[in-house]
C-alpha positions as a Markdown table, in Angstrom:
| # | Residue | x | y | z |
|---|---|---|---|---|
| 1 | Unk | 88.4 | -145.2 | -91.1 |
| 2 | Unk | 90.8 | -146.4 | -88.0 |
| 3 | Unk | 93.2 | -143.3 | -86.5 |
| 4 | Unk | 95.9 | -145.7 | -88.1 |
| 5 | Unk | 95.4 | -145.6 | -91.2 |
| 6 | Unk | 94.3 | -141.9 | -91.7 |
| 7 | Unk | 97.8 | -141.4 | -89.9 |
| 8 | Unk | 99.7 | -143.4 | -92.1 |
| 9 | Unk | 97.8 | -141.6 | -95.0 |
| 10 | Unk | 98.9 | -138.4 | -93.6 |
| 11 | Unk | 102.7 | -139.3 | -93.5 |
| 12 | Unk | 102.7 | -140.6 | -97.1 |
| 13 | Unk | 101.1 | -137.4 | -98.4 |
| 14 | Unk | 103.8 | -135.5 | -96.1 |
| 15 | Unk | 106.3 | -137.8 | -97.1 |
| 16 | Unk | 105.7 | -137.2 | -100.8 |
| 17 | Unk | 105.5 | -133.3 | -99.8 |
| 18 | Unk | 109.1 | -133.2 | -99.0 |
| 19 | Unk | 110.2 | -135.3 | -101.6 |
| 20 | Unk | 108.7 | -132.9 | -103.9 |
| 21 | Unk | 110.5 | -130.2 | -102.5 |
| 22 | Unk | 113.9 | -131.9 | -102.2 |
| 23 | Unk | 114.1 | -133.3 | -105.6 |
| 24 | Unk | 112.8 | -129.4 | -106.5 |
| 25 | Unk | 115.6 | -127.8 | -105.2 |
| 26 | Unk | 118.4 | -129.9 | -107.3 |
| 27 | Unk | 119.7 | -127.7 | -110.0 |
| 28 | Unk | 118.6 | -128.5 | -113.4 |
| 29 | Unk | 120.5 | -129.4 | -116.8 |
| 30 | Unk | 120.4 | -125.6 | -118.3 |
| 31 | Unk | 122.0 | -124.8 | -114.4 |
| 32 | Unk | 125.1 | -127.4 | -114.6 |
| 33 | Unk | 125.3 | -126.1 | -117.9 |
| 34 | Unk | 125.9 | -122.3 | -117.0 |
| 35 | Unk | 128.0 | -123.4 | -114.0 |
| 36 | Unk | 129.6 | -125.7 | -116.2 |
| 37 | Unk | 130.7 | -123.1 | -118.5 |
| 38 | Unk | 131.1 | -120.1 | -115.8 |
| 39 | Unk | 134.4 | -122.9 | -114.2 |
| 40 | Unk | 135.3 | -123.2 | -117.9 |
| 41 | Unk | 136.0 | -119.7 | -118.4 |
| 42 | Unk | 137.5 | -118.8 | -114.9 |
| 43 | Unk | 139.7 | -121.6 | -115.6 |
| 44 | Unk | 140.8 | -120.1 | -118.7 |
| 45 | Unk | 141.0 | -116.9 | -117.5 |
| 46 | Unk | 143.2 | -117.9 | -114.4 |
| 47 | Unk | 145.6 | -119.5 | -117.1 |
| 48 | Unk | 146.1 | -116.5 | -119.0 |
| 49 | Unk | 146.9 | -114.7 | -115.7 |
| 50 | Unk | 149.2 | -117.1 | -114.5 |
| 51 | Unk | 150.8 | -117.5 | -118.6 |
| 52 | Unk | 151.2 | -113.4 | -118.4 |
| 53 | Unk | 152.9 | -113.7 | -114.5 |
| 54 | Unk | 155.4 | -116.4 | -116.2 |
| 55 | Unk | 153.6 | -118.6 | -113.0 |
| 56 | Unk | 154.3 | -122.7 | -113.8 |
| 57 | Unk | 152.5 | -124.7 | -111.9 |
| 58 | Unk | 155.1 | -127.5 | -110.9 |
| 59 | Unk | 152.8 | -130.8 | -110.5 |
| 60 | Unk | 149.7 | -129.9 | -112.8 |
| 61 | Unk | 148.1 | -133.8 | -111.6 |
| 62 | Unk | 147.2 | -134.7 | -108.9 |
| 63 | Unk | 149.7 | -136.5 | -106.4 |
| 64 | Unk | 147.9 | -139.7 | -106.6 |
| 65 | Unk | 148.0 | -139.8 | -110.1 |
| 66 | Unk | 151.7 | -139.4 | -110.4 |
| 67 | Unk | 152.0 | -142.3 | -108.1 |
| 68 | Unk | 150.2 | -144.5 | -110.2 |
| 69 | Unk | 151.9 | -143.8 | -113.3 |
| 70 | Unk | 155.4 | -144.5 | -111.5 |
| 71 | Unk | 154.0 | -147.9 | -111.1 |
| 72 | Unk | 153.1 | -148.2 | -114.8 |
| 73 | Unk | 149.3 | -148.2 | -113.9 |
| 74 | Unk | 147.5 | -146.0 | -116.3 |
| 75 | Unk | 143.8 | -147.1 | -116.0 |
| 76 | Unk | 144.1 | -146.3 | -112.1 |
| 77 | Unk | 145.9 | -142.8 | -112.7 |
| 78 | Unk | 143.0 | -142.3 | -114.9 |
| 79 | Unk | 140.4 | -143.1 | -112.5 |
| 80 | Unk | 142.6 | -141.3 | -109.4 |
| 81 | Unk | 142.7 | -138.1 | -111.9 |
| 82 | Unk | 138.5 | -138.2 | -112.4 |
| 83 | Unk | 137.9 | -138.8 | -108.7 |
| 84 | Unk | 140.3 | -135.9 | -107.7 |
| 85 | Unk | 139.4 | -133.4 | -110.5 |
| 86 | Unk | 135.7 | -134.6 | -111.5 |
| 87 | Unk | 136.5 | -134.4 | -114.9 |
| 88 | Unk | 134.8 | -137.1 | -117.4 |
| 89 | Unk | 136.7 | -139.9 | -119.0 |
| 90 | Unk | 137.8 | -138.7 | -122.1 |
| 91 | Unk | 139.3 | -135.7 | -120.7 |
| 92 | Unk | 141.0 | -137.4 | -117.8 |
| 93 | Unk | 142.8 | -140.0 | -119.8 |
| 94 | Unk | 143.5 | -136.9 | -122.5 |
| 95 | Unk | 145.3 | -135.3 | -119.6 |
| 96 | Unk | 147.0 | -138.3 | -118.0 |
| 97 | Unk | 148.1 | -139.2 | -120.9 |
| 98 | Unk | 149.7 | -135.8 | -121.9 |
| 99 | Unk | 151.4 | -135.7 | -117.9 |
| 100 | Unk | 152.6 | -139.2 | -118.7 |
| 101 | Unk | 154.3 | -137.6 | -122.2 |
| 102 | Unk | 155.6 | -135.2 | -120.4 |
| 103 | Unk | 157.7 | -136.8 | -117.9 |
């Protein structure tokens, strides 16, 4: 066996090595799910804080999405609201679509 090839042999195994350990250290569906949940209820604990202060928030969207729903365009307020926010589709067009009732 040539030094080349038992070097390239060595790389692939290292290679593989840190592949394994990067794809290792990406949080798992049970740990999106607990952080998923943990946002949840800080959110809805910050509401009731800010409900029981009498604190509004005055533009609830973000800028973006206000923009695009001056111009009539829904579909691109909805995919300016998931790009700001993260949120999925359903909920973003739920929520554009109660700011653009509420204008």
């Amino acid at each position: 066996m040539c030094f080349d090839h038992r070097m390239e042999i060595a790389l692939t195994v290292l290679m593989a090595a840190v592949v394994a350990l990067l794809v290792a250290q990406l949080p798992g569906r049970a740990e999106q799910a607990r952080t998923a949940y943990r946002l949840a209820e800080i959110e809805r604990r910050l509401r009731l804080v800010m409900d029981h202060l009498g604190v509004v928030d005055a533009s609830p969207v973000p800028p973006e999405v206000g923009r695009h729903l001056a111009r009539g365009d829904k579909i691109k307020a909805i995919a300016a609201y998931r790009k700001a926010t993260g949120a999925d589709l359903r909920s973003a067009k739920e929520a554009v679509e109660a700011y653009g009732d509420g204008r």
